[in-house]
Backbone of each chain as ProteinMPNN parsed JSONL, in Angstrom:
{"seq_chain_A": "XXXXXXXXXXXXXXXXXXXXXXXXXXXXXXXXXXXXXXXXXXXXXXXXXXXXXXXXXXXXXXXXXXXXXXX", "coords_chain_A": {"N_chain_A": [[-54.768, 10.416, 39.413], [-51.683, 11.74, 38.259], [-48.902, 11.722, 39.242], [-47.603, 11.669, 41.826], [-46.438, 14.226, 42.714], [-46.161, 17.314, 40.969], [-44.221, 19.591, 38.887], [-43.664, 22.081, 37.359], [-41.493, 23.163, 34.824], [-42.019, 25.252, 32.774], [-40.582, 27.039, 29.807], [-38.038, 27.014, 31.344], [-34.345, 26.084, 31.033], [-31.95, 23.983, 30.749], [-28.872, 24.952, 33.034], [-30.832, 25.408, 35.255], [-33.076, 23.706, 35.064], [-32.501, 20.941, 35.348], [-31.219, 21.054, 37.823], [-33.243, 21.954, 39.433], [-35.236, 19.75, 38.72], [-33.938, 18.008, 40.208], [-33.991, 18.566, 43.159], [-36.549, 18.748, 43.27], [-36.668, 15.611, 43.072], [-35.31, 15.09, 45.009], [-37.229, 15.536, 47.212], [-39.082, 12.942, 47.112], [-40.63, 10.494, 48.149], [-39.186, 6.77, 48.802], [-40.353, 5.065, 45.982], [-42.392, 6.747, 45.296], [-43.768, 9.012, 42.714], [-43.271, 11.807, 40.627], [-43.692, 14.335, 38.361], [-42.717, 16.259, 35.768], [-43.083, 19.234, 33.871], [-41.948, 20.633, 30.688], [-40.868, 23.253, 28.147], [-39.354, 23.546, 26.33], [-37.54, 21.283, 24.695], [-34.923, 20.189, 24.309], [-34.007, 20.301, 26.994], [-35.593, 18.626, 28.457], [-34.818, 16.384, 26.78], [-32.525, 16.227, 28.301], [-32.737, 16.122, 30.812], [-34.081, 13.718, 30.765], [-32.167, 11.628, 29.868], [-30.381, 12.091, 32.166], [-32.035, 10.964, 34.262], [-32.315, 8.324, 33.325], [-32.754, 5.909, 34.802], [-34.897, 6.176, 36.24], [-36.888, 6.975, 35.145], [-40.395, 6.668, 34.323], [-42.313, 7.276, 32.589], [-42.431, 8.786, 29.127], [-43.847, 11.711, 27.163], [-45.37, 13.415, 24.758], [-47.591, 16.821, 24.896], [-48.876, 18.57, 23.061], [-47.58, 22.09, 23.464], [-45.948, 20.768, 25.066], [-43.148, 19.037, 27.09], [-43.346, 15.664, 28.723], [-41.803, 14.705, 31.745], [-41.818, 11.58, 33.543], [-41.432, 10.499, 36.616], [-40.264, 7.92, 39.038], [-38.929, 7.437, 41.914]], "CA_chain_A": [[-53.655, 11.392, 39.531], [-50.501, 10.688, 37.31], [-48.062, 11.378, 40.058], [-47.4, 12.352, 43.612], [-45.907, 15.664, 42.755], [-45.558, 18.044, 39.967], [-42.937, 20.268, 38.79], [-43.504, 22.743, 35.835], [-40.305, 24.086, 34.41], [-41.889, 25.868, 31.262], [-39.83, 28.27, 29.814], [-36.569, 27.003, 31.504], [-33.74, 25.748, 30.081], [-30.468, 23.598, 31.468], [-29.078, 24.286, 33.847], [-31.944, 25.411, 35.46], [-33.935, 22.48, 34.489], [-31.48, 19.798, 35.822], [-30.665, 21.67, 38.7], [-34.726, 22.186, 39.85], [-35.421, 18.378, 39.009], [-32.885, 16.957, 40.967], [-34.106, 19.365, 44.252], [-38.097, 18.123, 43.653], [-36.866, 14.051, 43.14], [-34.952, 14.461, 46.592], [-38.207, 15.279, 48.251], [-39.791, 11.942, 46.822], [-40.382, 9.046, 49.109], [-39.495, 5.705, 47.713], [-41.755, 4.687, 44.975], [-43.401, 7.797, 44.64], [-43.759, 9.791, 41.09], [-42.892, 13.22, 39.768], [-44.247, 14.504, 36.754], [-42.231, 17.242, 35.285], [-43.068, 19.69, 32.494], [-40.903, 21.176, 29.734], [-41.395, 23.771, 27.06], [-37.457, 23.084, 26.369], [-37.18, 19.735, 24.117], [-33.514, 19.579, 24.368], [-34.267, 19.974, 28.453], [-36.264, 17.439, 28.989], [-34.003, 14.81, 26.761], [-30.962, 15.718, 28.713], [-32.697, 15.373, 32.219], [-34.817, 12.408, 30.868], [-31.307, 10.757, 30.124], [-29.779, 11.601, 33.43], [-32.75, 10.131, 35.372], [-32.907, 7.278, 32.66], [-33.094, 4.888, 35.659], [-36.016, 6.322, 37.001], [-37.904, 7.591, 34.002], [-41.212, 5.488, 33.702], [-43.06, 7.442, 30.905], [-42.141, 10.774, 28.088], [-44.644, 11.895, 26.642], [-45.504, 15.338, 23.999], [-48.975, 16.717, 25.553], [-49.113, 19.657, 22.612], [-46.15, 22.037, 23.39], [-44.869, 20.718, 26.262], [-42.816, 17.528, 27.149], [-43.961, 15.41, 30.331], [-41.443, 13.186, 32.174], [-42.897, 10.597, 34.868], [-39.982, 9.789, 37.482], [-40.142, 7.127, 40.384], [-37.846, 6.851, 42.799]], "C_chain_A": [[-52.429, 10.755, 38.86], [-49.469, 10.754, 38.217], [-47.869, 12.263, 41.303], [-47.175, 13.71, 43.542], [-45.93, 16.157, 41.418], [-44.651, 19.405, 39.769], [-42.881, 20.892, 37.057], [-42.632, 23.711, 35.96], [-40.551, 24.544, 32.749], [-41.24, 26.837, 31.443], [-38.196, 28.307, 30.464], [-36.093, 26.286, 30.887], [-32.579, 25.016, 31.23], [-29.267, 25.066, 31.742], [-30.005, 23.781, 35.04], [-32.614, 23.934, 35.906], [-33.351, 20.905, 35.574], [-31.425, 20.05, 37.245], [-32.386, 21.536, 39.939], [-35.531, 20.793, 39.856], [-34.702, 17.535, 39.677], [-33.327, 17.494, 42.387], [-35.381, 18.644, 44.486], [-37.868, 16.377, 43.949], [-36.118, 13.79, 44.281], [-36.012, 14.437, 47.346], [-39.078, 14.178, 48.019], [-39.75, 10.839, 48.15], [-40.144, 7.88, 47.837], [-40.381, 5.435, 47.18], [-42.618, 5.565, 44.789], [-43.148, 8.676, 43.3], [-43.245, 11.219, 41.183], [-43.095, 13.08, 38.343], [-43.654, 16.034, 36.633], [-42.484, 17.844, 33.765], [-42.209, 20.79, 32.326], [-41.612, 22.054, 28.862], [-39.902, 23.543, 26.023], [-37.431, 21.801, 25.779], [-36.111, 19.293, 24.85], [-33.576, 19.127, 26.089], [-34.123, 18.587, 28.704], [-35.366, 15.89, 28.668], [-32.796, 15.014, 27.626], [-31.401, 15.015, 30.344], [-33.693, 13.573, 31.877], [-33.199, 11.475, 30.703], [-30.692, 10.491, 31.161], [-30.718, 11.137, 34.125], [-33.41, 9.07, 34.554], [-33.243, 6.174, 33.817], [-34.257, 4.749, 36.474], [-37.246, 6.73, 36.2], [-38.834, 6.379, 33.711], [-41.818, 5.783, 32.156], [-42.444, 8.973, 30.352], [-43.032, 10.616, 27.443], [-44.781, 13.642, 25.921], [-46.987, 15.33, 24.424], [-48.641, 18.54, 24.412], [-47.487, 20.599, 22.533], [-44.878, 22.307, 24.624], [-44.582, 19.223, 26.261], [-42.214, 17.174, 28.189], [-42.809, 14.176, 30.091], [-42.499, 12.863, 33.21], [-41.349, 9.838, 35.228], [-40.608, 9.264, 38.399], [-39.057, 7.017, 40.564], [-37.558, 5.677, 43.234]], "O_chain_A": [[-52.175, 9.55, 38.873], [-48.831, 9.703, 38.16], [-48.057, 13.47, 41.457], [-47.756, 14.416, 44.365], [-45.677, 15.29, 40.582], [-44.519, 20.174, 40.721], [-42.364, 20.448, 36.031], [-42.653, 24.706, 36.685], [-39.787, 24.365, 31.801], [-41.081, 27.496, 32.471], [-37.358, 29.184, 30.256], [-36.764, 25.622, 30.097], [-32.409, 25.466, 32.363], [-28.94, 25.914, 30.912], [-30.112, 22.69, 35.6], [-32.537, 23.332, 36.977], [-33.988, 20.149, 36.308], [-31.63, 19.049, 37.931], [-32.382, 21.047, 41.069], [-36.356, 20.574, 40.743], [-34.913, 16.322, 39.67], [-32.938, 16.625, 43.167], [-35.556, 18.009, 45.526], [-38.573, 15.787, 44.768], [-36.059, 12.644, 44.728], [-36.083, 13.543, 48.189], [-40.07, 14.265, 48.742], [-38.803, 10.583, 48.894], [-40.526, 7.861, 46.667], [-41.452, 5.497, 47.784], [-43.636, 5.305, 44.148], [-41.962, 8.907, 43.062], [-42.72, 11.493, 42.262], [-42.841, 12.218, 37.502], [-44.105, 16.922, 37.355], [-42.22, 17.239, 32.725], [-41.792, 21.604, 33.149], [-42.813, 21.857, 28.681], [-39.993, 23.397, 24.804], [-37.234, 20.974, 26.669], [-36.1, 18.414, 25.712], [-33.3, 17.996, 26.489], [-33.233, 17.783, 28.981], [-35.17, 14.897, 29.37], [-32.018, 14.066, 27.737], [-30.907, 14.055, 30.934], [-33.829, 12.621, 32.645], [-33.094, 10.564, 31.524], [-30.341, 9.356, 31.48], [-30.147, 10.628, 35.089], [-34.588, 8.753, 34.72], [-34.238, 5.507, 33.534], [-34.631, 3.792, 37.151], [-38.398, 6.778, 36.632], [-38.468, 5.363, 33.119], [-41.861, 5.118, 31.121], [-42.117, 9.957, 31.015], [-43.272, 9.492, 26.999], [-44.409, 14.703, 26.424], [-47.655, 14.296, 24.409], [-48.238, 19.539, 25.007], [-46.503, 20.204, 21.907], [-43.934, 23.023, 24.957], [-45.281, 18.349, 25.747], [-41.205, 17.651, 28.708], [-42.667, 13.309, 29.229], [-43.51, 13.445, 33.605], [-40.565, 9.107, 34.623], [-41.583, 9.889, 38.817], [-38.195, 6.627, 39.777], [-36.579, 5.511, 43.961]]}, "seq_chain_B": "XXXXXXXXXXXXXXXXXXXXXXXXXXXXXXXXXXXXXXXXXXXXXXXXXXXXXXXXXXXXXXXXXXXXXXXXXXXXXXXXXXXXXXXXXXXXXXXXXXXXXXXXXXXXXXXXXXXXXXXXXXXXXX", "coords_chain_B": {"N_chain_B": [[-13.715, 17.87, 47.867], [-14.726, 20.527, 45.513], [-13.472, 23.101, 43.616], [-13.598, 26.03, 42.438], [-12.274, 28.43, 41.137], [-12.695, 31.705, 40.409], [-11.193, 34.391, 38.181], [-12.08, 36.075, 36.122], [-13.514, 38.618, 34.865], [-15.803, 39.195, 33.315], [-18.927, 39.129, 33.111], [-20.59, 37.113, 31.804], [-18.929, 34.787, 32.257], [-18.81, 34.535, 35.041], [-21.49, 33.994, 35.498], [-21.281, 31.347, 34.317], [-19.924, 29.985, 36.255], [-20.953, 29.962, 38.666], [-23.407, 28.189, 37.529], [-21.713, 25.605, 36.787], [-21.155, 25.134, 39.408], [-23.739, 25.534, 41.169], [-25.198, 23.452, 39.625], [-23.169, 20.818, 40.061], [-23.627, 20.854, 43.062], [-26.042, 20.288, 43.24], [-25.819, 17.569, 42.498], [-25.127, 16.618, 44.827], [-22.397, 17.649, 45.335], [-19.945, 19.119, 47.293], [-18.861, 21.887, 47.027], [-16.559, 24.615, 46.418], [-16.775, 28.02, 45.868], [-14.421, 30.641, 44.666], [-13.804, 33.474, 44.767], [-11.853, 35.786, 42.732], [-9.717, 39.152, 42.354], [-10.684, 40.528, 39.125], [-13.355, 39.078, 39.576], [-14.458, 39.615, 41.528], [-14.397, 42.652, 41.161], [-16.604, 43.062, 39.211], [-18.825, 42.024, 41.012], [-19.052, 43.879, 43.328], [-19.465, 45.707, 42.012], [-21.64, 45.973, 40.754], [-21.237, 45.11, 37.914], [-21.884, 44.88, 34.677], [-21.172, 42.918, 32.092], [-19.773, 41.257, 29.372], [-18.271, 41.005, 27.617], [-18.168, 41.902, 24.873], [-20.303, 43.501, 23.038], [-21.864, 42.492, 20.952], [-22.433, 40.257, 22.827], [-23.025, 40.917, 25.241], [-25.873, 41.402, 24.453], [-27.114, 39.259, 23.308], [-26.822, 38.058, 25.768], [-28.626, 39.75, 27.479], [-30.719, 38.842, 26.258], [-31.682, 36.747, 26.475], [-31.786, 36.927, 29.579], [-33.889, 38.384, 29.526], [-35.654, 36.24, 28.284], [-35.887, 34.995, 30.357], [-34.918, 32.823, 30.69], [-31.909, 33.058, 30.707], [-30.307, 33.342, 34.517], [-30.648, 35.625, 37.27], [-27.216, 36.603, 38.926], [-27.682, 36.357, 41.597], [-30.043, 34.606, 41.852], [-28.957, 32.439, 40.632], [-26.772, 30.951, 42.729], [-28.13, 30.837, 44.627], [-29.657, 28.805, 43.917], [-28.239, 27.095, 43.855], [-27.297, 26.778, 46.519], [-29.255, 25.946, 47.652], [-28.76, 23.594, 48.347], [-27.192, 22.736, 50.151], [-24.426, 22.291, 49.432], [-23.162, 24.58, 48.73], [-20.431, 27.504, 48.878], [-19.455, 30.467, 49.058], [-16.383, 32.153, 48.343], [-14.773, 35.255, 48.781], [-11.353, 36.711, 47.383], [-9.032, 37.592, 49.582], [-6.184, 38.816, 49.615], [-6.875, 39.996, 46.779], [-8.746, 41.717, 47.625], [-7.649, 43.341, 49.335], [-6.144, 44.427, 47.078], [-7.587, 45.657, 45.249], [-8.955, 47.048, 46.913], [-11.392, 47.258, 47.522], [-14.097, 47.034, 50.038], [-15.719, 45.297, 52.493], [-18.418, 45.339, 52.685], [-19.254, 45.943, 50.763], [-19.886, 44.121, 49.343], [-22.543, 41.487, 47.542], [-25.149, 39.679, 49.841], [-24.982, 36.881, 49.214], [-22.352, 36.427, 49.539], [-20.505, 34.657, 51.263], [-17.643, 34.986, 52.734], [-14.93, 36.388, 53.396], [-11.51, 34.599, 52.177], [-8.201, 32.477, 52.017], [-5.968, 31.438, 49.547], [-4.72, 28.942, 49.93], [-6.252, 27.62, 51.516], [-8.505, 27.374, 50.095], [-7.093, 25.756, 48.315], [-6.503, 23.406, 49.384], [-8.325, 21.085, 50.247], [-9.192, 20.488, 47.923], [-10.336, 18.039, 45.218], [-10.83, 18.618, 42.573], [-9.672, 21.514, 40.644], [-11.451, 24.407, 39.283], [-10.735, 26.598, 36.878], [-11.782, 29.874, 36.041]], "CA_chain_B": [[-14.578, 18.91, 47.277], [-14.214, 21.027, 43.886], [-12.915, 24.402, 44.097], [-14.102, 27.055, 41.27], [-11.749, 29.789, 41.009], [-12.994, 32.605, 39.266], [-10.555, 35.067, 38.024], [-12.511, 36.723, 35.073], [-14.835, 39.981, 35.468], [-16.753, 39.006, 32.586], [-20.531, 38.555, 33.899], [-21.475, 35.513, 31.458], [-18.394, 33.653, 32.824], [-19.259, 34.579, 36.433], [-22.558, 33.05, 35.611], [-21.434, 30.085, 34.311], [-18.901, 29.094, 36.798], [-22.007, 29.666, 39.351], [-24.351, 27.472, 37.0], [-21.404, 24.863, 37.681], [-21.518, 24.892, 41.131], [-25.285, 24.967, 41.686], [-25.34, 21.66, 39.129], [-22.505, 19.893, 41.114], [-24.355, 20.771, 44.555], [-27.544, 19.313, 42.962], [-25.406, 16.417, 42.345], [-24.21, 16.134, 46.061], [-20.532, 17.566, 45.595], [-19.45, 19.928, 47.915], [-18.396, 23.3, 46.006], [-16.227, 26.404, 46.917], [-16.47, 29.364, 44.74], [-13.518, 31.329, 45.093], [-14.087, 35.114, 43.273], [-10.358, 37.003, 43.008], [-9.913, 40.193, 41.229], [-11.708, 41.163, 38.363], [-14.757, 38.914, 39.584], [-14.615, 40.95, 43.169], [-14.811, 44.047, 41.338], [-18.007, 43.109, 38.785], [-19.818, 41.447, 41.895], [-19.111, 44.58, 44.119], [-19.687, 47.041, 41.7], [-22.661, 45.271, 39.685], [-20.957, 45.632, 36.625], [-22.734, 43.584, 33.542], [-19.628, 42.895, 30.809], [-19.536, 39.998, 28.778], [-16.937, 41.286, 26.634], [-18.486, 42.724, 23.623], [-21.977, 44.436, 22.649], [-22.843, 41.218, 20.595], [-22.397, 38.676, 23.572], [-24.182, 41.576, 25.604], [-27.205, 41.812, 23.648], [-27.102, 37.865, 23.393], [-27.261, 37.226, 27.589], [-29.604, 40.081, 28.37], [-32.241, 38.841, 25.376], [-32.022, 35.401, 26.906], [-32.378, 37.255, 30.675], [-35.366, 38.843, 28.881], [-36.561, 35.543, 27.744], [-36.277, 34.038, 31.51], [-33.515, 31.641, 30.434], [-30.91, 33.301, 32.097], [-31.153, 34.077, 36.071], [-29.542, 37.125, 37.7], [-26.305, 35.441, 39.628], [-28.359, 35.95, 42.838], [-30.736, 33.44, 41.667], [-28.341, 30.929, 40.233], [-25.918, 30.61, 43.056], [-29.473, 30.473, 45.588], [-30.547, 27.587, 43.723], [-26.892, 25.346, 44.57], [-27.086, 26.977, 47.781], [-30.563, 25.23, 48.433], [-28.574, 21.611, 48.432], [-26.152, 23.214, 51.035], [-23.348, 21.939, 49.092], [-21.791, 25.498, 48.19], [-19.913, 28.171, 49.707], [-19.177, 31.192, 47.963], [-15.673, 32.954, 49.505], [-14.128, 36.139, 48.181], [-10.248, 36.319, 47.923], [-8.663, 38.764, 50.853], [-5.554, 39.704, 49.124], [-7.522, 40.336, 45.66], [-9.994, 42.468, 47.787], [-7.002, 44.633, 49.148], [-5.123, 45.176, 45.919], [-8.437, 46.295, 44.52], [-9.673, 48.681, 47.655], [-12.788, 46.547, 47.842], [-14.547, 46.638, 51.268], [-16.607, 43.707, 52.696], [-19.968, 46.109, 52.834], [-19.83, 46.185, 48.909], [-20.266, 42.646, 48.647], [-23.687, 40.882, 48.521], [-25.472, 39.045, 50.828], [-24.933, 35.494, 48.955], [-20.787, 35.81, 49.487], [-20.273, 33.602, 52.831], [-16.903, 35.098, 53.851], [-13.631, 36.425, 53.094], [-10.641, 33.628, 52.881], [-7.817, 32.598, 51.123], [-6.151, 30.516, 48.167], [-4.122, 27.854, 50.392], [-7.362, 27.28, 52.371], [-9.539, 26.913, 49.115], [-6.782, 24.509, 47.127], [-5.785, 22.347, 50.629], [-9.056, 19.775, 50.091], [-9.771, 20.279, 46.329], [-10.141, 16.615, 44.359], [-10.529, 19.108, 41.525], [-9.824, 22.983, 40.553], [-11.945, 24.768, 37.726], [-10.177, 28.258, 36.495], [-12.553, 30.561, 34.738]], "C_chain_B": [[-14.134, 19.848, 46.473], [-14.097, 22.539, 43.946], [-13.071, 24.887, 42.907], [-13.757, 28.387, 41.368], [-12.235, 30.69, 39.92], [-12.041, 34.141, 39.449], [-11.353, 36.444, 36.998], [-13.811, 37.769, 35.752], [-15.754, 40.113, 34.829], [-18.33, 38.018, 33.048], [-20.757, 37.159, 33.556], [-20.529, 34.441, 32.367], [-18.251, 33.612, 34.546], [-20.228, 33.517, 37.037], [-22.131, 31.368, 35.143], [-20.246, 29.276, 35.031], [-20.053, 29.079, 38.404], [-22.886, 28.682, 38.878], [-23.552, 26.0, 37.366], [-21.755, 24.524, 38.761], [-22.761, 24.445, 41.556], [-25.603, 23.375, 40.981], [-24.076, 20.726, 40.141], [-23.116, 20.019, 42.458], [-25.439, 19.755, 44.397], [-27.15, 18.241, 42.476], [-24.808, 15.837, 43.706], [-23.286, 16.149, 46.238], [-20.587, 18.449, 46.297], [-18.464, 20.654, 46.957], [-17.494, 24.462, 46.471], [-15.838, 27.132, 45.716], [-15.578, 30.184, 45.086], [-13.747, 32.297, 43.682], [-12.701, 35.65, 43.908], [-10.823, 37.703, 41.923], [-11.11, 40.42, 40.287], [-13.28, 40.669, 38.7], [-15.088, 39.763, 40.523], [-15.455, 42.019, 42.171], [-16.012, 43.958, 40.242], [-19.016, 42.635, 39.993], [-20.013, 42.975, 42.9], [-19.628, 46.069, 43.759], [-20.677, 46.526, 40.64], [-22.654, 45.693, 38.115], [-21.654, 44.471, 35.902], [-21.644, 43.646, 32.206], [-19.067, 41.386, 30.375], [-18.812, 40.132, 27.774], [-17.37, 41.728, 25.464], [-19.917, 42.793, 23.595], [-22.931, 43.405, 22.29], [-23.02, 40.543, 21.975], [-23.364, 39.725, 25.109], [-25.563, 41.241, 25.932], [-27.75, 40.007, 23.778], [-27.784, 37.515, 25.05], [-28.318, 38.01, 27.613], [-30.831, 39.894, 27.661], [-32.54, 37.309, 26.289], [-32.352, 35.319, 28.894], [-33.886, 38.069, 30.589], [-36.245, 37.566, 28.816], [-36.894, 34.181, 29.162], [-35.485, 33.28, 31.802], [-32.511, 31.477, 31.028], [-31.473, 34.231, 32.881], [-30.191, 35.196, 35.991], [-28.591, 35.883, 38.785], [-26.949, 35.285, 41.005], [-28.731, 34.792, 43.022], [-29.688, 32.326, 41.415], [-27.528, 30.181, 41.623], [-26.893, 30.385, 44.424], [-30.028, 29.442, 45.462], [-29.639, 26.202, 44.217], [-27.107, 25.736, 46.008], [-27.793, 25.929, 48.951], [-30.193, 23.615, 48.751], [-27.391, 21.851, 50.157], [-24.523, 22.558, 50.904], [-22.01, 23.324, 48.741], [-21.257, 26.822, 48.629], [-19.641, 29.633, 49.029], [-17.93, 32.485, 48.536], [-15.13, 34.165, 48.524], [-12.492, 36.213, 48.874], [-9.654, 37.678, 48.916], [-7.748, 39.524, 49.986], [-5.88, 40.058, 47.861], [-8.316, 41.943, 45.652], [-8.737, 43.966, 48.28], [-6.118, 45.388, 48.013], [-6.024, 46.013, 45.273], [-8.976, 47.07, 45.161], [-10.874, 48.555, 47.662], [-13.023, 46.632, 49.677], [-15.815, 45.703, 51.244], [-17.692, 44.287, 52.726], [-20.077, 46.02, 51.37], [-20.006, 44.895, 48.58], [-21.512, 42.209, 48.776], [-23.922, 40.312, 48.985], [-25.03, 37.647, 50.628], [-23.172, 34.841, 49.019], [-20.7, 35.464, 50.79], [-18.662, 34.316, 53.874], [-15.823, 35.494, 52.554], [-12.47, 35.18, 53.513], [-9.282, 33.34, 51.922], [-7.234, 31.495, 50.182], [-6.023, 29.537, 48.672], [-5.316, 27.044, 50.944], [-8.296, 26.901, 51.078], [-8.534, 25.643, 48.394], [-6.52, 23.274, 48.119], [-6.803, 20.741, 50.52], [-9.286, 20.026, 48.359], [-9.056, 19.113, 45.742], [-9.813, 17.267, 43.163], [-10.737, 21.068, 41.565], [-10.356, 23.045, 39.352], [-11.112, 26.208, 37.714], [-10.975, 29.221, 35.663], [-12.21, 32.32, 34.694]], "O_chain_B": [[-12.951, 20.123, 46.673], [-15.029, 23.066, 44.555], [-12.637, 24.122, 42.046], [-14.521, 29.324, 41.597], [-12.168, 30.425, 38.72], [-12.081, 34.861, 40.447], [-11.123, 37.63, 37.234], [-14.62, 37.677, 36.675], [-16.662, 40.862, 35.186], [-18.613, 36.831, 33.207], [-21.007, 36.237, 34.333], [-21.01, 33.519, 33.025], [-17.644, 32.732, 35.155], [-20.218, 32.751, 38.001], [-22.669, 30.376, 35.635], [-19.723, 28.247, 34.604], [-19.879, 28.15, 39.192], [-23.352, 28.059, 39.832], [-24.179, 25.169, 38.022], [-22.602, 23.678, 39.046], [-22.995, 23.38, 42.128], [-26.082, 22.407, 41.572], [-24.524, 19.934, 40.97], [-23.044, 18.947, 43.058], [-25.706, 18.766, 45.08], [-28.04, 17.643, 41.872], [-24.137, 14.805, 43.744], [-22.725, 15.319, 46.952], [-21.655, 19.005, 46.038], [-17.544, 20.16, 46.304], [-18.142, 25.355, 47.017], [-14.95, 26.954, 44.882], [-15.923, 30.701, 46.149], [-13.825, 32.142, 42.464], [-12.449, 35.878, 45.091], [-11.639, 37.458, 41.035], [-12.285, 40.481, 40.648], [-14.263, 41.334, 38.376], [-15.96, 40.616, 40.363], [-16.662, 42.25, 42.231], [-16.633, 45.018, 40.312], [-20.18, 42.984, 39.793], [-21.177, 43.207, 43.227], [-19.983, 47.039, 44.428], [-20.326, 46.779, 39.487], [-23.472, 46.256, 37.388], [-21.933, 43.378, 36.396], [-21.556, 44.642, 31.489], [-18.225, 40.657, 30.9], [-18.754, 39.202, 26.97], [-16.345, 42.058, 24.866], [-20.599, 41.999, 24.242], [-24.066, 43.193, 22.717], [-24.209, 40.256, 22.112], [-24.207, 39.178, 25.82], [-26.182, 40.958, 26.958], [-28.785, 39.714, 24.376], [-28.826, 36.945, 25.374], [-29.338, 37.339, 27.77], [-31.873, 40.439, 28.025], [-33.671, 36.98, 26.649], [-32.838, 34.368, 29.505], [-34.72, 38.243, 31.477], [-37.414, 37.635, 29.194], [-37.565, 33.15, 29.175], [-35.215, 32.954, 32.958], [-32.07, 30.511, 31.649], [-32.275, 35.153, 32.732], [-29.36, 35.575, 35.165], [-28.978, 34.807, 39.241], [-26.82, 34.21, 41.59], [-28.282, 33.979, 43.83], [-29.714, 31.32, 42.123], [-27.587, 28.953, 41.687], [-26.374, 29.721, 45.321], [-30.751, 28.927, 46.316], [-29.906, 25.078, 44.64], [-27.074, 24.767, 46.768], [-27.507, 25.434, 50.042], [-30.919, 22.723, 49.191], [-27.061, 20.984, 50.965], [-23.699, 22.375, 51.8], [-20.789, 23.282, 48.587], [-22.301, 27.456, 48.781], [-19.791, 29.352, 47.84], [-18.322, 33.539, 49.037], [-15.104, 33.848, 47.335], [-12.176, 35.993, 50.043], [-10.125, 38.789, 48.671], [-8.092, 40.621, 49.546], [-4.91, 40.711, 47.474], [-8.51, 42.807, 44.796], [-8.795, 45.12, 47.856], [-5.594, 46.501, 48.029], [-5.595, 47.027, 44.723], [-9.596, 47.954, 44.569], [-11.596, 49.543, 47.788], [-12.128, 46.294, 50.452], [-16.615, 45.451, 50.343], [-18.458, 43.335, 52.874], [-21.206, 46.04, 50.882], [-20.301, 44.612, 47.419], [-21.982, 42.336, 49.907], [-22.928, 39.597, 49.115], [-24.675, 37.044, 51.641], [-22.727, 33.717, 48.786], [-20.931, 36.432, 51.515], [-18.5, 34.252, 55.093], [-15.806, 35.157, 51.37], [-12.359, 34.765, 54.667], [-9.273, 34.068, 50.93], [-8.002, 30.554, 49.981], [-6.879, 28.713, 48.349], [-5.314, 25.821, 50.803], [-8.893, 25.841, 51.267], [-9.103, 24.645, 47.953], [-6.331, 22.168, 47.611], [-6.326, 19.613, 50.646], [-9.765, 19.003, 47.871], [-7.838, 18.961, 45.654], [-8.821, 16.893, 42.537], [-11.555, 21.73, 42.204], [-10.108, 22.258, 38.439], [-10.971, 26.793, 38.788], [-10.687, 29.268, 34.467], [-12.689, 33.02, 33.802]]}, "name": "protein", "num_of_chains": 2, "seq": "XXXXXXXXXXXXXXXXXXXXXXXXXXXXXXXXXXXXXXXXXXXXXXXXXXXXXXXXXXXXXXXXXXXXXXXXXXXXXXXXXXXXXXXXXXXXXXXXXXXXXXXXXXXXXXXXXXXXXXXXXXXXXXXXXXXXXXXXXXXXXXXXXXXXXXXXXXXXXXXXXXXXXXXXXXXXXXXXXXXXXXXXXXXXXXXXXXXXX"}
């Protein structure tokens, strides 16, 4: 399993986006994952920069683009 | 906590002084939306007016395309952090002959300006 939770936001866009990943990575326990998908490039780099501290992997899987957050 | 006066009756900037709010909630600030005048009377009378035909045609292709919510949704999604409040202004509502039954369910209360600017670190004006 790649991470504890997932969280597909295809088709949204900031603020949305920002707003909906910040709601799923409060319900994390420490050290657990979130895997969030994008159809939204720009999305994904703005929330992958605001949760640069927690961002383990980005990845393009076709035409969507996967963060991987730990808390 | 950050106080978001909205003066304007124009829908997009309705929405994006709600899209504020719900992102500062989902950042853990405590929010009050304050709607006077012209927003009262698009919220009460579900007017849709973004100021010209182009900017129109523009929001409702991008509420077509999912992108943008209806303000229900947006101001449901800050709500969900329980950071934000959403008050309508009293003397706004009687100059305009607004009653509190025309408002919807997501406005928290009638109140007024002194009471919204008395804790604000910061005011937005839109």
């Amino acid at each position: 399993m790649e991470a504890d939770r997932v969280l597909d936001l295809s088709g949204e866009v900031c603020p949305v986006t920002a707003i909906k990943t910040r709601a799923e990575f409060n319900k994390l326990k420490e050290g657990e994952t979130l895997k969030v998908i994008f159809t939204s490039k720009k999305s994904a780099e703005s929330v992958g920069a605001e949760f640069r501290k927690n961002l383990v992997k980005a990845y393009v899987d076709g035409n969507k683009y996967i963060l991987i957050l730990r808390k | 906590m950050i106080s978001i006066i909205v003066h304007s009756g124009e829908w997009d900037r309705i929405y994006h002084a709600f899209s504020i709010a719900s992102t500062y909630s989902a950042l853990d600030k405590k929010v009050k939306i304050f709607l006077t005048y012209w927003a009262i009377e698009s919220i009460a009378r579900g007017k849709f007016d973004c100021g010209s035909e182009e900017k129109n045609e523009k929001i409702r292709k991008g509420m077509n395309e999912g992108k943008i919510k209806t303000l229900d949704e947006m101001v449901k999604l800050g709500k969900e952090f329980g950071n934000v409040e959403v008050i309508v202004c009293s003397g706004s509502m009687e100059v305009l002959g607004i009653k509190e039954e025309e408002l919807p369910d997501w406005v928290d209360r009638v109140g007024g300006l002194a009471e919204q600017l008395i804790e604000a670190e910061k005011v937005i004006f839109i």
